[in-house]
C-alpha positions as CSV (number, residue, x, y, z in Angstrom):
1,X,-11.5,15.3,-35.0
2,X,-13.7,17.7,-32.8
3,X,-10.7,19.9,-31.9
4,X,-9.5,19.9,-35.5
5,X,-12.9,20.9,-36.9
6,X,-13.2,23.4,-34.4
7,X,-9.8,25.0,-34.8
8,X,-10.3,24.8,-38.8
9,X,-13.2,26.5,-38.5
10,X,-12.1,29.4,-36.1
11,X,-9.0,30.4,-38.6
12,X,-10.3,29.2,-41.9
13,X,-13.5,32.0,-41.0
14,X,-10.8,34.6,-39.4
15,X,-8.2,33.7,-42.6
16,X,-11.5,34.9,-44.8
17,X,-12.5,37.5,-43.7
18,X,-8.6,38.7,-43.1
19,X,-7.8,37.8,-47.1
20,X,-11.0,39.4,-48.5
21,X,-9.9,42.7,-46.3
22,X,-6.5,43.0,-48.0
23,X,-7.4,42.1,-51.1
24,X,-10.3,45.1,-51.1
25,X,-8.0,47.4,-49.8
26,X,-5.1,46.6,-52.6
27,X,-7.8,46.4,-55.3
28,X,-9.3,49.6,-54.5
29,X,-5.9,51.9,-54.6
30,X,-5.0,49.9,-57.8
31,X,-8.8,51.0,-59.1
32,X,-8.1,54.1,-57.8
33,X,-4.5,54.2,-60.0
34,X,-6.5,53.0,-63.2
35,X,-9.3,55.1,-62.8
36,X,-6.8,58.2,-63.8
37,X,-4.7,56.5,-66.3
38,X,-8.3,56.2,-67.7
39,X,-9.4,59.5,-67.2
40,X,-5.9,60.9,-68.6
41,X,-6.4,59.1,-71.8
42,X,-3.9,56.1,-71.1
43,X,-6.3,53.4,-72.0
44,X,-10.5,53.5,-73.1
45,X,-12.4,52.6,-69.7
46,X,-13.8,49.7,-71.4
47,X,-10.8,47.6,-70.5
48,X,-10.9,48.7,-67.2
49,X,-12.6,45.3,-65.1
50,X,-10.4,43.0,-67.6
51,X,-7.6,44.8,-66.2
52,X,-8.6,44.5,-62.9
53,X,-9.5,40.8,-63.6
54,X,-6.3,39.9,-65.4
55,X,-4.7,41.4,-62.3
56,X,-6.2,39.3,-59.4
57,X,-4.4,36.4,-59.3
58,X,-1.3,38.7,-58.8
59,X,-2.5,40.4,-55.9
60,X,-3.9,37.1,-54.4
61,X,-0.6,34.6,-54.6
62,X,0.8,38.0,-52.2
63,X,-2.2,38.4,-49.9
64,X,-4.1,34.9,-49.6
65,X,0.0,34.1,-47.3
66,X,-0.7,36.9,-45.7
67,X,-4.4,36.1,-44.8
68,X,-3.1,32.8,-43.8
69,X,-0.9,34.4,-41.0
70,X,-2.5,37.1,-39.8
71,X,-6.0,34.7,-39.6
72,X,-4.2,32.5,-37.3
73,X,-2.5,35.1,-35.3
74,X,-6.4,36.6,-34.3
75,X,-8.2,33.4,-34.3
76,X,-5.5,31.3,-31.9
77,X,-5.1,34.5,-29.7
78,X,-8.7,34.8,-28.9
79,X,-8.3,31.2,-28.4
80,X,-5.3,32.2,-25.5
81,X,-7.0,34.8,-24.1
82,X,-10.4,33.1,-23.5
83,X,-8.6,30.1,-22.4
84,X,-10.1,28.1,-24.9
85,X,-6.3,27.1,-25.2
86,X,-5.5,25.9,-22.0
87,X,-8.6,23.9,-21.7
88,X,-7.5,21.7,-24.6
89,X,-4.2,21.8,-23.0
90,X,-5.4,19.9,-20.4
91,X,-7.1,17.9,-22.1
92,X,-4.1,17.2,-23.9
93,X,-3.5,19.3,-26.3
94,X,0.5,19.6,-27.3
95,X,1.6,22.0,-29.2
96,X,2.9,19.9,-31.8
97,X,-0.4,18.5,-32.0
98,X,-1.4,22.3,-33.0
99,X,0.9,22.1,-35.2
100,X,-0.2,19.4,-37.4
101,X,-4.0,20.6,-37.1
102,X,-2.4,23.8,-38.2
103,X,-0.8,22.5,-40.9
104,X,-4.0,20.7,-42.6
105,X,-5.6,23.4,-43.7
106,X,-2.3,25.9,-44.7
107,X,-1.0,23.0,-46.6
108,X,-4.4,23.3,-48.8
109,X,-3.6,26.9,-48.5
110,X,-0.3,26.6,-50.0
111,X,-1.2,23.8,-52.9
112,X,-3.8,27.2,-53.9
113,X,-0.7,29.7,-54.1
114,X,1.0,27.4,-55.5
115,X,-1.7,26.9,-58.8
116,X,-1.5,30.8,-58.4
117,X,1.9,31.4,-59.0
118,X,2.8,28.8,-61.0
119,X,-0.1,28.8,-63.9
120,X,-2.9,31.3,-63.3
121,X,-0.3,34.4,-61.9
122,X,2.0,34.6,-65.5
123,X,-1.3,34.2,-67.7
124,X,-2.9,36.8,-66.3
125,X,0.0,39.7,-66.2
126,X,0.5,38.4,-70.1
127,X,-2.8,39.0,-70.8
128,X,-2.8,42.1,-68.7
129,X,0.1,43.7,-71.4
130,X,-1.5,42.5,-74.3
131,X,-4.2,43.6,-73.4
132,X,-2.7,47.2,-72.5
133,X,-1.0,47.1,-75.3
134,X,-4.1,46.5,-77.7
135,X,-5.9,49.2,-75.9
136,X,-3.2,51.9,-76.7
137,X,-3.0,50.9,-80.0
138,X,-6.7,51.5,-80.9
139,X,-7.6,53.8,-77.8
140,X,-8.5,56.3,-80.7
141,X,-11.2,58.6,-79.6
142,X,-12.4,56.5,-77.1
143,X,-9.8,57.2,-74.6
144,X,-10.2,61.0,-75.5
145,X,-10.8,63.5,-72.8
146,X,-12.6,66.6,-74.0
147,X,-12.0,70.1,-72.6
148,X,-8.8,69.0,-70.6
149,X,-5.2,69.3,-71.8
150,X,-3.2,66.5,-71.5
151,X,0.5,65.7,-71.3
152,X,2.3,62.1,-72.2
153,X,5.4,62.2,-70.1
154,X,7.3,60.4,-72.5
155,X,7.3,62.5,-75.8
156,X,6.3,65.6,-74.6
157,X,3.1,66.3,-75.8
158,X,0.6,68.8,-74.9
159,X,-3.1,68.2,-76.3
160,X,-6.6,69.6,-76.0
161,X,-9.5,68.4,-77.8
162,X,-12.8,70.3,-77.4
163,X,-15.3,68.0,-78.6
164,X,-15.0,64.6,-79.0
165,X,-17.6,62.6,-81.4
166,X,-17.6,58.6,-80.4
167,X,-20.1,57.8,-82.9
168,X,-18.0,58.6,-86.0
169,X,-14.7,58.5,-83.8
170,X,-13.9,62.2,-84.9
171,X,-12.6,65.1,-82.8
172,X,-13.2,69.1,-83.2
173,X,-11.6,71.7,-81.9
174,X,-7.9,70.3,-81.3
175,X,-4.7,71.8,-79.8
176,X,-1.1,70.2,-80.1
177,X,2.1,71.5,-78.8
178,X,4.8,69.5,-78.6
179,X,8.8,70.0,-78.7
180,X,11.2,69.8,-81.5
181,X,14.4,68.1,-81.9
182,X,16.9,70.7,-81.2
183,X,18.7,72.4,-83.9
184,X,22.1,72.8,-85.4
185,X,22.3,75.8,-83.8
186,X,21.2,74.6,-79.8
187,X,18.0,76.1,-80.4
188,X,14.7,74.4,-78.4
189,X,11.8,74.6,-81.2
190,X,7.9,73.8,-80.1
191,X,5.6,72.9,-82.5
192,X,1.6,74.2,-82.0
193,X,-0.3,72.5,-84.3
194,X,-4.3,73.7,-84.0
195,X,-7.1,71.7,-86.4
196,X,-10.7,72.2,-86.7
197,X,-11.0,68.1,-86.9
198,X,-9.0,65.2,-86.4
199,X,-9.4,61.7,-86.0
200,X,-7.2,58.4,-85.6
201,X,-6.4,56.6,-88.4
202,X,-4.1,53.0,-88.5
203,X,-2.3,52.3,-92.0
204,X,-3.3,48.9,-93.2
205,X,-0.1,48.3,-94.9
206,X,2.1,49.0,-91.7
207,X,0.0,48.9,-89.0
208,X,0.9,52.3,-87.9
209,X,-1.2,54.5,-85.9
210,X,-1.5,58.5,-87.2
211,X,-4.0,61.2,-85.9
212,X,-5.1,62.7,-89.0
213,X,-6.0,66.6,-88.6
214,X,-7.9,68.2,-91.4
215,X,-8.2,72.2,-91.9
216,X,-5.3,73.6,-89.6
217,X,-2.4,75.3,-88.9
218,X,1.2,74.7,-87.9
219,X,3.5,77.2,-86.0
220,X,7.1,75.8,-85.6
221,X,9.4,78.8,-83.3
222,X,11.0,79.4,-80.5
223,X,8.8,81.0,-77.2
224,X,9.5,85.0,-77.7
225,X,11.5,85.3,-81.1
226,X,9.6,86.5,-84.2
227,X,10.8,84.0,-86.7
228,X,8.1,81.8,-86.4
229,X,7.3,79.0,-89.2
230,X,3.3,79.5,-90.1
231,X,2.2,76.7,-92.3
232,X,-1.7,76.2,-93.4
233,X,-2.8,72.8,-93.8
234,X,-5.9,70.7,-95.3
235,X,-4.8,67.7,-94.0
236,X,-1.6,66.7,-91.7
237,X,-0.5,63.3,-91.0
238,X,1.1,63.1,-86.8
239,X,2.8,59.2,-87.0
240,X,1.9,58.2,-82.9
241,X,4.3,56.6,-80.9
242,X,4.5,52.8,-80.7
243,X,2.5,51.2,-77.0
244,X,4.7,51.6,-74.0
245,X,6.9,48.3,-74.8
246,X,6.5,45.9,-71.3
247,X,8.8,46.6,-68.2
248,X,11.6,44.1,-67.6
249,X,9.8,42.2,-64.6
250,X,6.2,42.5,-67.0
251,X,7.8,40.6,-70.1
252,X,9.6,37.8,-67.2
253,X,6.8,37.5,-64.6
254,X,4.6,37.0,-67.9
255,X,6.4,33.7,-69.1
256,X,4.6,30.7,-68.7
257,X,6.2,28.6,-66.1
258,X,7.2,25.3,-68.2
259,X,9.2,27.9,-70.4
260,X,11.1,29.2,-67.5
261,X,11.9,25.8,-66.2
262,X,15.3,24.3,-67.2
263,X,16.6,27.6,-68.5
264,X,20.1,28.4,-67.6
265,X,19.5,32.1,-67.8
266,X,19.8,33.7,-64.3
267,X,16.9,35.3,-64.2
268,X,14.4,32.8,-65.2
269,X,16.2,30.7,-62.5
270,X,15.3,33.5,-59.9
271,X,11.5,33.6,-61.6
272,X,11.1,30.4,-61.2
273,X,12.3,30.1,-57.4
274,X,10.4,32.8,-56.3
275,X,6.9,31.1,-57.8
276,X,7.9,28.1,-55.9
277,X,9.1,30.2,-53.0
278,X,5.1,31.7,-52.8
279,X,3.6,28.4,-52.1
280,X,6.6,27.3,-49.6
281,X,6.1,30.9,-47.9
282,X,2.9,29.7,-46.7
283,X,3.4,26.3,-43.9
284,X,6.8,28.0,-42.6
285,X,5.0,31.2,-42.1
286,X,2.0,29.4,-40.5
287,X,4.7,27.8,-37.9
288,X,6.0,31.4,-37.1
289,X,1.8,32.1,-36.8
290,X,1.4,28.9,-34.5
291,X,4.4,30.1,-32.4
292,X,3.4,33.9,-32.1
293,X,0.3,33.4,-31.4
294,X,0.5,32.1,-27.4
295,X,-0.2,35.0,-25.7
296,X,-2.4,35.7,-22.1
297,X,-5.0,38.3,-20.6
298,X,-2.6,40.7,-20.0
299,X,-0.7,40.7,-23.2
300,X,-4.3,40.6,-25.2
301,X,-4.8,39.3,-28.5
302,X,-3.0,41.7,-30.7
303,X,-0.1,41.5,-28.0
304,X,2.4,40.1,-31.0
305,X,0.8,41.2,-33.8
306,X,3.4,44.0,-34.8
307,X,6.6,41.8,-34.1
308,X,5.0,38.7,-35.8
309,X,3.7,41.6,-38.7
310,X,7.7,42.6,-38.8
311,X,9.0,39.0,-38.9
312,X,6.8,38.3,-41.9
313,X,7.7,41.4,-43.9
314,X,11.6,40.4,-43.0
315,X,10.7,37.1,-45.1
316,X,9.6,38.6,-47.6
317,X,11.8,41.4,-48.2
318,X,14.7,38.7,-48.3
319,X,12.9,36.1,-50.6
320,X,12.2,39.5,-53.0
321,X,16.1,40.7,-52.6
322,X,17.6,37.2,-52.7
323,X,15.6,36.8,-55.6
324,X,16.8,40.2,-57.4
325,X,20.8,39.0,-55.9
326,X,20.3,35.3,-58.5
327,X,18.9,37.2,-61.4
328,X,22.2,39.9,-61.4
329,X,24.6,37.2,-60.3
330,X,25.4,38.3,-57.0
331,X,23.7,35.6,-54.9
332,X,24.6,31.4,-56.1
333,X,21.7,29.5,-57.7
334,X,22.0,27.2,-54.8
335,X,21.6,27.2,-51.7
336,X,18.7,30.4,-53.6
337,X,16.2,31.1,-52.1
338,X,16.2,27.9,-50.4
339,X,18.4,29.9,-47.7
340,X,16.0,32.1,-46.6
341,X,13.4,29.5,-46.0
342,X,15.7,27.1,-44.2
343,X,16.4,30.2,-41.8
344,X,12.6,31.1,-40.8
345,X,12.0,27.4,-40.5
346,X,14.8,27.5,-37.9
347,X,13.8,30.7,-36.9
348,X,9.7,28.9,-36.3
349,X,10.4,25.6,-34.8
350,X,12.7,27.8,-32.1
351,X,10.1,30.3,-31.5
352,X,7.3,27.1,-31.3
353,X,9.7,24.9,-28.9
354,X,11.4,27.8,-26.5
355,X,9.8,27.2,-23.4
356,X,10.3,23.2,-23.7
357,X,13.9,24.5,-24.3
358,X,14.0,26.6,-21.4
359,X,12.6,24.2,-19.4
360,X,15.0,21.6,-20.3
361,X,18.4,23.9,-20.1
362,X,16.8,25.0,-16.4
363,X,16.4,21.7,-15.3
364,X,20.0,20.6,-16.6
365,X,21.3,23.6,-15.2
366,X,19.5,22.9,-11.2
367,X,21.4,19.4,-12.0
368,X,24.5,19.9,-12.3
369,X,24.5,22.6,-9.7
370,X,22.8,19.8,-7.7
């Protein structure tokens, strides 16, 4: 029980510190990415730290396996190349017996990604669209950026507001240009619509969102002709586009998990594999860890990091492409994923048992030459 408290202790600290690392990094670029759909006007900044909330269990059921193997990777290496290692060996230390220490702990480990991926993962990306999708459809002027054009990709749209007034949500000062549909004729039109006010305004009735623009005026041409369309307004009614409607993986990824169970529907099936496949990624990639993670003075700590690094992403490349194979019907629902695991456990209990092999097919080889 010493050894095993010891050797918990050593990677559970090292698997901290590792998992808290990664997940800093990742959350920081995807603050980073926010930050500017924020400061573009693609959602109000108050929902940014639900966002970001809604969003960690996603990025932990990826890193906390990762944190897992690259913690045991350091913390047994040191343990090599202090001989730490081959002072328990002697005192009887197998490596199976390393093994099952091992396995304590990253069994806990994997009952967590598990919960992750299977419960708290799906409610938090739902969330995260509705939520989204909520904050586009009242962003009104509180997502407004003042004295900066802005351009939404998707329609077209060129806008500049010049003062922006959050207390009474109105705007002053604002520029539109935006393109027509083409004419009969082939001719590319672009509308510049200029307002001394405007504000956002949703329809009760319909629930339909309209920027409301009040003493303004509307040119309708094409760039260089003289036959421009010049109409004064009082007030103009702009219908908005409808929320960004969730991506294909969003609307999946955001099913709850007893919904996806039992469905005959490829990709559900592929869903529900690769949650499972998260929490089953973590003991067989703790063998590989256990196995990699012999090393001497020479070779140093970090000696296998990079092929052990490349063996991991390898896993998990082929769990993400089996898993995108099932949902288009290229790949059979069974063996599934399951393949993939079967081979790295194979792969692990080689890599953990090679020298006893070798050992062995020396030995067998001396005899019959004997």
């Amino acid at each position: 029980m010493i050894l095993f408290r010891y050797l918990a202790s050593e990677m559970l600290k090292t698997v901290f510190a590792v998992t808290l690392t990664l997940l800093v990094i990742i959350m920081s670029g995807r603050f980073v990415k926010y930050l500017g759909q924020v400061a573009s006007g693609d959602f109000a900044p108050d929902v940014l730290l639900l966002v970001m909330l809604y969003r960690l269990p996603n990025f932990l059921e990826v890193v906390l396996p990762l944190g897992l193997f690259i913690g045991i990777l350091l913390s047994y290496g040191r343990l090599y190349v202090d001989s730490e290692m081959t002072v328990m060996s002697a005192c009887g230390m197998s490596r199976r017996r390393l093994l099952i220490y091992t396995m304590i702990p990253a069994t806990f480990t994997a009952g967590i990604v598990a919960y992750i991926s299977l419960i708290l993962t799906p409610s938090g990306i739902q969330a995260y669209v509705d939520l989204l999708a909520d904050s586009k459809s009242e962003i009104g002027v509180k997502a407004a950026v003042e004295g900066r054009f802005r351009l939404d990709k998707a329609s077209g749209r060129v806008t500049y507001i010049e003062k922006a007034n959050r207390d009474n949500q109105t705007m002053t000062g604002v520029f539109i240009a935006q393109p027509e549909p083409v004419q009969a004729d082939g001719r590319p039109l672009m509308s510049i619509v200029t307002a001394e006010q405007g504000r956002f305004q949703v329809d009760e009735r319909t629930a339909m969102r309209y920027l409301v623009l009040d003493s303004g005026v509307r040119y309708v041409g094409q760039s260089g002709d003289m036959d421009y369309q010049v109409t004064s307004f009082n007030r103009l009614d702009q219908l908005l586009r409808d929320p960004e409607e969730k991506t294909y993986r969003q609307e999946l990824d955001g099913k709850d998990t007893s919904e996806l169970w039992g469905s005959p529907a490829l990709e559900d099936i592929a869903a529900v594999q690769w949650r499972v496949s998260l929490g089953l990624l973590v003991p067989i990639a703790a063998l590989i860890a256990v196995s990699l993670s012999k090393t001497d003075h020479r070779r140093g700590r970090f000696g296998k990091m990079f092929p052990a690094f490349m063996i991991y992403m390898v896993y998990l490349v082929c769990l993400n492409a089996v898993r995108d194979a099932i949902a288009k019907g290229q790949w059979p629902v069974f063996p599934g994923m399951w393949a993939v695991h079967g081979v790295f456990l194979v792969l692990g209990l080689l890599l953990l048992y090679r020298d006893s092999m070798h050992r062995h097919w020396v030995l067998s080889w001396r005899r019959r030459r004997g």
